[in-house]
N, C-alpha and C positions, 0 to 999 in steps of 0.2 A: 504494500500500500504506500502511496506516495506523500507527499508534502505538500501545503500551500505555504509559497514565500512571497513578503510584501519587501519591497526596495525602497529605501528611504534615501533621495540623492542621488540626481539623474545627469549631474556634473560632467564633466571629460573624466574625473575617477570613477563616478558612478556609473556610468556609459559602459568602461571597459567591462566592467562587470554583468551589466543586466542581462544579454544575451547568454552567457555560461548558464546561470543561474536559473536563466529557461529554459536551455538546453538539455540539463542534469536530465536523464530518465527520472531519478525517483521526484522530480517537482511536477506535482500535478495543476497546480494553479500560482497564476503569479499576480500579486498586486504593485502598482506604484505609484510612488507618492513624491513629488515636488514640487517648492513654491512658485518656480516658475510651470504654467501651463504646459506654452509648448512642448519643453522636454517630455514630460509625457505622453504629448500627441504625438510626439515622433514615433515610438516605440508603437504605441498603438496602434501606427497606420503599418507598421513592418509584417509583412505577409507572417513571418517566425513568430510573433505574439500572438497569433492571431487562435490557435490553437487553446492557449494557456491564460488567458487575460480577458476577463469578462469585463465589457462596457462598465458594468458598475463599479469596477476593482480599480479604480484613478482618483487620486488625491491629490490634494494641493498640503495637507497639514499632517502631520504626524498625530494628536488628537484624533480626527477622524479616520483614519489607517486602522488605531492601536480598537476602536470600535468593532472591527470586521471581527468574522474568526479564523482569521491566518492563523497558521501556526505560529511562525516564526519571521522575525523580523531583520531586515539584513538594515543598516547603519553609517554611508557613505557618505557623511554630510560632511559641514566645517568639523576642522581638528579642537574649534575650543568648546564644540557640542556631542562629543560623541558617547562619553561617558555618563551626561545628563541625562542625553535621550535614551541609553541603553538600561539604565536603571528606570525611569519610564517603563519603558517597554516589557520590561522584565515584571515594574507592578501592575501591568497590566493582564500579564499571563505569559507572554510571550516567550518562543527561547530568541536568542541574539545571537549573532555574526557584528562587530562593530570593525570599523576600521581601524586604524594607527593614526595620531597615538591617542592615549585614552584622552588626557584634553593637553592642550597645550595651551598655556595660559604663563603672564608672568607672575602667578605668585606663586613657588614654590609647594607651601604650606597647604595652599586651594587644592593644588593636584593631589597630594597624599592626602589628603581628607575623602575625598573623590575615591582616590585609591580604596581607604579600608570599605567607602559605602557600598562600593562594586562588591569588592569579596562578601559582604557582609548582605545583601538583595540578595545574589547569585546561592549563597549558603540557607538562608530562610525560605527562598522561594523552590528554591531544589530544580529549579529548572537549567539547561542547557545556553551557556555563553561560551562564546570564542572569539579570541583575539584574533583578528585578519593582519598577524605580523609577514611580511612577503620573505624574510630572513630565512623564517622556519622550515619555509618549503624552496627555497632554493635550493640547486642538484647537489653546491658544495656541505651545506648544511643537511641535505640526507644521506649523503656519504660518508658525513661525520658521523651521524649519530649511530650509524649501522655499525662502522669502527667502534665507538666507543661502548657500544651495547657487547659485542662481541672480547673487549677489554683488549683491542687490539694497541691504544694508544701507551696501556698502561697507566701509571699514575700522573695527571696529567700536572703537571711543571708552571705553564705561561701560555698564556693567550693576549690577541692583540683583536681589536676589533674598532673600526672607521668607518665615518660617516663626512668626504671629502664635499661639499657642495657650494661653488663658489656662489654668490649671491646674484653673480650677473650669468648665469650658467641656468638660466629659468627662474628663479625664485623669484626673482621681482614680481616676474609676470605671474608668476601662480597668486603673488598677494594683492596683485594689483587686480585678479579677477575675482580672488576672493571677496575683494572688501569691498569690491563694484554691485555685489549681490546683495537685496534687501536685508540677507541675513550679515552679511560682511558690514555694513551699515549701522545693524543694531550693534555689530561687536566692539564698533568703530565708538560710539556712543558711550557705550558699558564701561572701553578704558578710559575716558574720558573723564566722567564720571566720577571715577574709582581712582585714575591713578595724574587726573589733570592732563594726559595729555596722550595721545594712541602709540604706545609701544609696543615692540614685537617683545616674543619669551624669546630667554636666554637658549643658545642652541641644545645643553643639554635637557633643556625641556621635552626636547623630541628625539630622546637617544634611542628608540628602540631598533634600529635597523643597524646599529653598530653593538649594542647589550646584548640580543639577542640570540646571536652567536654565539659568545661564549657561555651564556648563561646556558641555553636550549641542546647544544651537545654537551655538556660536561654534568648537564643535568645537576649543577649547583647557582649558588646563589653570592653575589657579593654582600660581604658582610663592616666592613670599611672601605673608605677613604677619604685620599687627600688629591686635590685638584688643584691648576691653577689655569689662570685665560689669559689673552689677550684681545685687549682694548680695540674697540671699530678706530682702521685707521684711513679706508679707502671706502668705504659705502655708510656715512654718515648721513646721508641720507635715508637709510635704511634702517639702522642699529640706534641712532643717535651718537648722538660724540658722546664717552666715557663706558658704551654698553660691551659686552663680550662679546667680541665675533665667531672667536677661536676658544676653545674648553680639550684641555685633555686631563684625564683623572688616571687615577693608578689605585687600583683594588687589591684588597685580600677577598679571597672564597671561601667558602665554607668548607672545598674541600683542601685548603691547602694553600691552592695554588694563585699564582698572581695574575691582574689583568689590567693592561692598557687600554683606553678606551678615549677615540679621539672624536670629534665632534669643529667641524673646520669650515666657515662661512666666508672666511679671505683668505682665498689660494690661488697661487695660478699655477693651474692645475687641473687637469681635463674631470675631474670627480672620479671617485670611486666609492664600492659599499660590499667590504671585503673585512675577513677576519681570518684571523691564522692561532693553529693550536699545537702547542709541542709537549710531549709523554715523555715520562720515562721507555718507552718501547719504540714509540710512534708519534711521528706529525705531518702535519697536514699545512700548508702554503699555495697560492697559487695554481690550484686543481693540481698538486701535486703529492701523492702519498709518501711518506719517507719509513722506512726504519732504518736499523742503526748501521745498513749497509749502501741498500739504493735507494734510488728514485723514481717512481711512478706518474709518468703524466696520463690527466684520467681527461677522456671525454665526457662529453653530459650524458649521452645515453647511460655511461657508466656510472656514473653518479647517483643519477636520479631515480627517484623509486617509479614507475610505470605506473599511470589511471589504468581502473580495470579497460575494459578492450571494450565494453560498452558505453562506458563513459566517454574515452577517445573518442570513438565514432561519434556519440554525441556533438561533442565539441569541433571536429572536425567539421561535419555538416556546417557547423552557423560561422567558423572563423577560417577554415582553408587549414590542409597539414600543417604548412610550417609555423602557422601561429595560435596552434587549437591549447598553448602551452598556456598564452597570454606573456602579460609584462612580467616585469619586476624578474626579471630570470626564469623565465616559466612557471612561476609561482602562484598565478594567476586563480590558474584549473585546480590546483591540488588545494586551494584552502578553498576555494567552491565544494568539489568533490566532498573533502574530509567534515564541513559544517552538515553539509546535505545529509552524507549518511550516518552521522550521530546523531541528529536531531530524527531520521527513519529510523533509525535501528536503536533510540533509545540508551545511549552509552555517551560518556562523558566526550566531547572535540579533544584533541591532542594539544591544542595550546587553548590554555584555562584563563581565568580571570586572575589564577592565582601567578602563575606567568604575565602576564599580562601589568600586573603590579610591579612585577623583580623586575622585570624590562624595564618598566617607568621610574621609580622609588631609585634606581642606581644613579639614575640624573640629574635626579632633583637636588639627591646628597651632594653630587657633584662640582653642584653649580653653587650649592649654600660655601662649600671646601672652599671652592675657588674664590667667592667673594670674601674669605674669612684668610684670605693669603695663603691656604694648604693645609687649613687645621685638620689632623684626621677626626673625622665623623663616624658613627655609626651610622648602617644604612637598617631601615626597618623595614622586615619581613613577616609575611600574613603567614608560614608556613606552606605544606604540600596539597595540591588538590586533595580531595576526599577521592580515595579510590569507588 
């Protein structure tokens, strides 16, 4: 038996998604909801919706969406509403797919608040949320984990994990369309309001595509650090003069082992979003396996764990072979896939709310370190999903 899923956020991010997500065999109806009309009407009129999407299953509000009875609600909106609507939606009944990152906001304190309210909805209401991190399901990070399940890496030593994205490399343009949209508008307002004057968060507000990594294969948690930043010297118009462009932190983990975690807004420097892990046995660099003798360069088919063969077909249908993978390193399809059939089959998503926090909660510390000159911090942790 299938699923109804409603799409909240029909954006160029929410876009890439909604066709998968119709796709899925086990989705049996699809609802969607955005404040802009059109976007809606667009999908609606696509021959592929035309199957799964009833006339009356079109929204402009997340309130009247969370009314139907969808199952489950996917969550693609602005990054400083994800986490509000997802606990929403969760008191509504609903399970959750939310995007990255849980909120990005500047005050620190607000997101770890945010933080325990997630784990603490998601534990009460006992229903099904997952974190849409693109990190987890890329081919490097399911190679990893498959290693480190098998204790090929051994005891694992250091990781390094970056998030290079200069500011003039897209970012403008993604805030500058963010904040063009009625909702970007209110948000524009709120810091206003709040802080006198609209400032962006600090960059490790949004570490989870660099945490991730080492957090998600080593399957521990950062438990200190000390960080420090550098000051906007070139996009002062962006950051403001005296704000952090640049953040790198240095962890201990719970298992031991140490981790660098970079987070970088002025570079020139084409970006990257790459992490590296080195064992006592084994590691891992540059799609490249080591033990203590050779070197392995891995392809992605090697890598990557394979969608069942039903799925693929799926996905292939609505996006062509070479791109049924989607973005973000093909990452696209496997966190569609893996929400769709835990939410069918009634079992907990692979990346939890409780994940979800350790990704976020390491940045936050990060960035209090850095503004405190290095001071080592405690980082706090909600503990392991509930099996």
């Amino acid at each position: 038996m299938g699923i109804s899923v409603g799409l909240v956020g029909l954006g160029s991010f929410g876009s890439a998604f909604a066709e998968l997500f119709n796709a899925h065999p086990l989705v049996d109806r699809v609802a969607l909801c955005d404040r802009v009309p059109d976007r809606v009407a667009e999908f609606a009129r696509r021959e592929s919706f035309r199957k799964k999407l009833r006339p009356a299953d079109t929204f402009r509000s997340l309130d009247d969406l969370l009314k139907t009875d969808v199952d489950a609600i996917v969550i693609i909106t602005q990054h400083w509403l994800h986490t509000k609507q997802a606990v929403q939606a969760l008191e509504a009944g609903k399970h959750v797919y939310s995007a990255v990152p849980l909120m990005c906001v500047p005050d620190g304190d607000e997101i770890l608040e945010w933080c325990d309210r997630l784990v603490s909805t998601v534990t009460r209401t006992g229903l099904r949320y997952m974190y849409g991190e693109t990190t987890c399901y890329r081919p490097q990070t399911m190679f990893c984990r498959r290693k480190a399940r098998e204790g090929a890496f051994g005891h694992f030593v250091y990781a390094e994990g970056e998030y290079f994205h200069d500011v003039d490399h897209g970012l403008r343009q993604v805030r500058d369309n963010r904040m063009g949209t009625v909702a970007g508008q209110e948000h524009m307002a709120e810091l206003v309001a709040r802080y006198g004057r609209c400032i962006n968060a600090a960059p490790m507000h949004y570490p989870t595509h660099s945490t991730a990594g080492p957090i998600w294969v080593m399957n521990a948690h950062m438990t200190k650090v000390c960080a420090w930043g550098q000051p906007a010297r070139v996009h002062l118009d962006y950051f403001e003069e005296g704000h952090l462009a640049n953040e790198t932190a240095f962890f201990l983990m719970s298992n031991g082992a140490t981790c660098r975690i970079s987070e970088w807004r002025e570079i020139g420097f084409p970006g990257r979003e790459i992490f590296r892990l080195y064992g006592t046995h084994g590691s891992f660099e540059h799609d490249t396996w080591y033990d203590k003798k050779t070197g392995t360069k891995l392809t992605v088919p090697e890598m990557r764990d394979p969608l069942p063969d039903e799925v693929l077909k799926a996905f292939v249908t609505v996006s062509g072979e070479s791109k049924a993978y989607g973005g973000h390193g093909g990452s696209h399809a496997c966190l569609v896939h893996e929400f769709v059939d835990a939410v069918a089959n009634d079992r907990t998503p692979a990346v939890t709310a409780w994940d979800a926090v350790r990704f976020t909660a390491a940045g936050v510390m990060a960035h209090k370190s850095a503004m405190k000159d290095g001071q080592v911090l405690d980082v706090p942790d909600w503990g392991d999903a509930p099996v």
